[in-house]
C-alpha positions as CSV (number, residue, x, y, z in Angstrom):
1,X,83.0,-48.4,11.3
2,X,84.4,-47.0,8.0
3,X,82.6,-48.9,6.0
4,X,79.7,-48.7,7.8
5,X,79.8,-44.4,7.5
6,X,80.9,-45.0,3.8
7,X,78.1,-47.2,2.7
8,X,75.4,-44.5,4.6
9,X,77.0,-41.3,2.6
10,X,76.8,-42.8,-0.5
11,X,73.4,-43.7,-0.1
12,X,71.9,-40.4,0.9
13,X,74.3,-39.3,-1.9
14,X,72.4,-41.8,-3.9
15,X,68.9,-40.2,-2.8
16,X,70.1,-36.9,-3.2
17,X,71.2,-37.5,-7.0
18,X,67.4,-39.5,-7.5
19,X,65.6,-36.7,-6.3
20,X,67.1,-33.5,-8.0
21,X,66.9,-35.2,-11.3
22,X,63.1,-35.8,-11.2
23,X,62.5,-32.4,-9.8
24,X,64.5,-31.1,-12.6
25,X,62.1,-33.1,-15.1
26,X,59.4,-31.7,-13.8
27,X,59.9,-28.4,-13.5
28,X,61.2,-28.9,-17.3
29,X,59.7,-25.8,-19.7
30,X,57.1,-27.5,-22.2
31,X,58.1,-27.5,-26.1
32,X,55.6,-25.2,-27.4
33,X,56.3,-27.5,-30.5
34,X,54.5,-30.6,-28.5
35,X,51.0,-28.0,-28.3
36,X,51.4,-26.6,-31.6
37,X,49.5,-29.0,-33.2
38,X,46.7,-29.3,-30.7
39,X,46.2,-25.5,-31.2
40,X,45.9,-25.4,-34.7
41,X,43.7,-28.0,-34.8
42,X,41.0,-26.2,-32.5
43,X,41.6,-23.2,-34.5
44,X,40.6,-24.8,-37.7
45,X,37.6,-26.7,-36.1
46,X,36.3,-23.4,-35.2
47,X,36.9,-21.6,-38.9
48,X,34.9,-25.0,-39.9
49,X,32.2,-23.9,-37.6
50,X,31.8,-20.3,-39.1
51,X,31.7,-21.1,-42.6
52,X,29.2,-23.7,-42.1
53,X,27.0,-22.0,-40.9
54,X,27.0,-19.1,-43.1
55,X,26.9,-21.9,-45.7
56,X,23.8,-21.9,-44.2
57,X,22.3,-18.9,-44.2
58,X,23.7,-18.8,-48.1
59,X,21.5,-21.7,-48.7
60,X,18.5,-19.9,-47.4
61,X,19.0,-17.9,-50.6
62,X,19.1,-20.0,-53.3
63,X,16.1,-20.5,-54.7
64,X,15.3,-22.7,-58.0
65,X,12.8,-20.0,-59.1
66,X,15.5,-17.4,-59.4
67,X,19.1,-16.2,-59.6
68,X,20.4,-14.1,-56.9
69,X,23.7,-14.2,-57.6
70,X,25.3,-14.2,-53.9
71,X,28.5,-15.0,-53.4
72,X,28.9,-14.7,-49.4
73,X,26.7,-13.8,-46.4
74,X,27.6,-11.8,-43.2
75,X,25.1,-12.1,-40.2
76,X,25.0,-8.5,-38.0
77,X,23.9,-7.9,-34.9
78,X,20.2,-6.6,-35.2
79,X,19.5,-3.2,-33.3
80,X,18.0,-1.4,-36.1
81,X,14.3,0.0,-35.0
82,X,12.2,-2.6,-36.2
83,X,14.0,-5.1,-33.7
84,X,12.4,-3.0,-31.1
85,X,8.6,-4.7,-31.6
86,X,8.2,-8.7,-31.0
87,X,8.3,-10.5,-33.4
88,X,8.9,-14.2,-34.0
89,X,12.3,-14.4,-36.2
90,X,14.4,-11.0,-37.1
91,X,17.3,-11.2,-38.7
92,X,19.8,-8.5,-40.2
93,X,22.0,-9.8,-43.2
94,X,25.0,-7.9,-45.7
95,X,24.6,-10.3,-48.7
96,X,27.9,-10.0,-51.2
97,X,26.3,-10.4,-55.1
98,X,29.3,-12.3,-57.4
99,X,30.0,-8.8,-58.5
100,X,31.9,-8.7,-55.0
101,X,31.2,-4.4,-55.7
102,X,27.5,-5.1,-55.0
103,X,26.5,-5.3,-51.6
104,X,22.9,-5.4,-50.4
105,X,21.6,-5.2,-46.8
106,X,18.7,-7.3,-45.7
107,X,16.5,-6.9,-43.1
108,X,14.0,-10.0,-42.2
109,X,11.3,-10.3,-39.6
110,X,8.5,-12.6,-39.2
111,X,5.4,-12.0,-36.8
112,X,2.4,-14.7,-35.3
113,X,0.0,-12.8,-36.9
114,X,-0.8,-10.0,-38.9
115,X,-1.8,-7.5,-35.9
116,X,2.0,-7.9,-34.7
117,X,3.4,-6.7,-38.5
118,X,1.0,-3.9,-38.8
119,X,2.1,-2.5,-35.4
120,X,5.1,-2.7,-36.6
121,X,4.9,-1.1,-39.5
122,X,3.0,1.5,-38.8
123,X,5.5,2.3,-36.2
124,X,8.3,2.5,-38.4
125,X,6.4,4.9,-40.4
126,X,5.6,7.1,-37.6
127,X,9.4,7.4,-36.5
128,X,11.5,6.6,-39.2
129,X,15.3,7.3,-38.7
130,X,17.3,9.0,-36.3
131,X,15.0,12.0,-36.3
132,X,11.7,10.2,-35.9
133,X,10.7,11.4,-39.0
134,X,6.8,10.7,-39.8
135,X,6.4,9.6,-43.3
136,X,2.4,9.4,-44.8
137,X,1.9,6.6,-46.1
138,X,1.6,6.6,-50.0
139,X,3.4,9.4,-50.0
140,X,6.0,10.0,-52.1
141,X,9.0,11.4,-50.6
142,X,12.6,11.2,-50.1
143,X,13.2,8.4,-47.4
144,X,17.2,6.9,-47.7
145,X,19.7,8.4,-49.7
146,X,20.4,4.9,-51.2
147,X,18.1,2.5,-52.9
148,X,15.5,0.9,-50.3
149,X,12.8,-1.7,-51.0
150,X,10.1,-2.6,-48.3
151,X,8.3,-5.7,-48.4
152,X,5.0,-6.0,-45.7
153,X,3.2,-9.6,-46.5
154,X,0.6,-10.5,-43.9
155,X,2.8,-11.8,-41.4
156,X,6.8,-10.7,-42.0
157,X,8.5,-7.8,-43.2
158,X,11.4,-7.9,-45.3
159,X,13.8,-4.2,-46.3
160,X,16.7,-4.2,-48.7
161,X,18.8,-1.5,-48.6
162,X,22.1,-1.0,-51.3
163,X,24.2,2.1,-52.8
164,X,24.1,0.2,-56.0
165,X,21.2,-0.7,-58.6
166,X,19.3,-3.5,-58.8
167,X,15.9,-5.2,-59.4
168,X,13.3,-5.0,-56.9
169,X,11.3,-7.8,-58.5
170,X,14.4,-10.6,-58.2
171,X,14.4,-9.5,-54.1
172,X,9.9,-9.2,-54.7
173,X,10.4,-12.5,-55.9
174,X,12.7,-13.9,-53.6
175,X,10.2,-13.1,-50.7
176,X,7.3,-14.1,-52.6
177,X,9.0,-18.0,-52.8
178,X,10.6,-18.1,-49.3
179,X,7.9,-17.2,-47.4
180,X,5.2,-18.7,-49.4
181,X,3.1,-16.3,-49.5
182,X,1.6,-14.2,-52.9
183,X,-0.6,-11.7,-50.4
184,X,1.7,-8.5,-50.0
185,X,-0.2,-5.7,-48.1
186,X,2.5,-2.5,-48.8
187,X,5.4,-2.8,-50.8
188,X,7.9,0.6,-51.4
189,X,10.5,1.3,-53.6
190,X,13.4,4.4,-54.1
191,X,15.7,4.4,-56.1
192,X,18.7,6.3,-55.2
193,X,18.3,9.8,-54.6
194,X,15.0,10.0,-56.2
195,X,11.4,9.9,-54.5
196,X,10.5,6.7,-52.8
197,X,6.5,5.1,-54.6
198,X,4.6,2.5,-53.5
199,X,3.4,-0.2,-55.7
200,X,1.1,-3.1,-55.9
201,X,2.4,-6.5,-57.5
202,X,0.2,-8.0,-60.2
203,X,1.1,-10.0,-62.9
204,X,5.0,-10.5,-61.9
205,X,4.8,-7.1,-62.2
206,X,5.4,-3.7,-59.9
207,X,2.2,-1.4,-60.4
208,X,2.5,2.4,-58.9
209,X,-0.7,2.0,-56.5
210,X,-3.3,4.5,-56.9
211,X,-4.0,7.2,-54.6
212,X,-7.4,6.9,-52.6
């Protein structure tokens, strides 16, 4: 009898033992050195991600036919007042030149036909800026206290905006190439603090367009 109570105590003793040491391994904290490496990895498949595709967007801007010079590209959100009229394609850029100093905003859009960018245009020069300013057009005037250049072909519309020099006819040139398309219909040009003028482009060249 003995034996027979013996032999039962030290089997639930047994079961006892069996179960509060798996529990225990289970309920065991995890070694955040175990997920370490699975996290970085994620992290650096991401990074991948984003500098491919503003490897992308880079590429968009090198052109055989000329030298921009960009280092780096940052895509922005677009909410600028053009954005507010259809339009195929609109994109909104901050382009870094290898003088890291220089930056240069860019603002793309691309219509179905050339109705679509004359609406827009034309609204943009009714109510330009925050105080829906109406600007003549060919007149020369004051628009941005930094240097602007606005590029109308028939069918896209293309502004660059900086606070430091530069060519209009590399950026002329770059929109002439990308888009394919020699036929612009209003091009304008300030330089910084100075009176903005509209030109023609003949010849490679900017020509002041002549008053009607």
């Amino acid at each position: 009898m003995m034996n027979r109570l013996f032999h039962k105590s030290l089997f639930y003793l047994t079961l006892i033992l069996f179960f509060g040491c798996k529990n225990d391994t289970k309920n065991k904290p995890l070694d955040l050195e175990e997920i370490r490496p699975k996290s970085t990895m994620k992290s650096s498949k991401n990074d991948k991600t984003k500098v491919d595709s503003n490897e992308v967007f880079l590429n968009e801007y090198k052109l055989d036919s000329i030298d921009l010079k960009l280092a780096r590209i940052i895509s922005l959100n677009n909410e600028s007042f053009l954005n507010r009229f259809p339009s195929k394609k609109n994109t909104l850029r901050t382009l870094f030149l290898t003088d890291t100093i220089v930056q240069i905003q860019h603002e793309h859009y691309e219509y179905v036909d050339s109705n679509q960018m004359k609406n827009a245009f034309f609204n943009w020069l009714d109510c330009y800026g925050i105080e829906c300013r109406s600007i003549k057009l060919y007149e020369e005037t004051k628009i941005e206290p930094e240097n602007l250049l606005f590029i109308a072909a028939e069918k896209s519309i293309d502004i660059f905006r900086s606070k430091s020099s530069y060519k209009p006819e590399d950026w002329i040139n770059f929109v002439r190439f990308s888009i394919k398309n020699n036929e612009f219909k209003f091009i304008l040009f300030q330089k910084k603090n100075r009176k903005a003028q509209w030109f023609e482009f003949k010849n490679y060249q900017l020509i002041p367009k002549k008053k009607k």
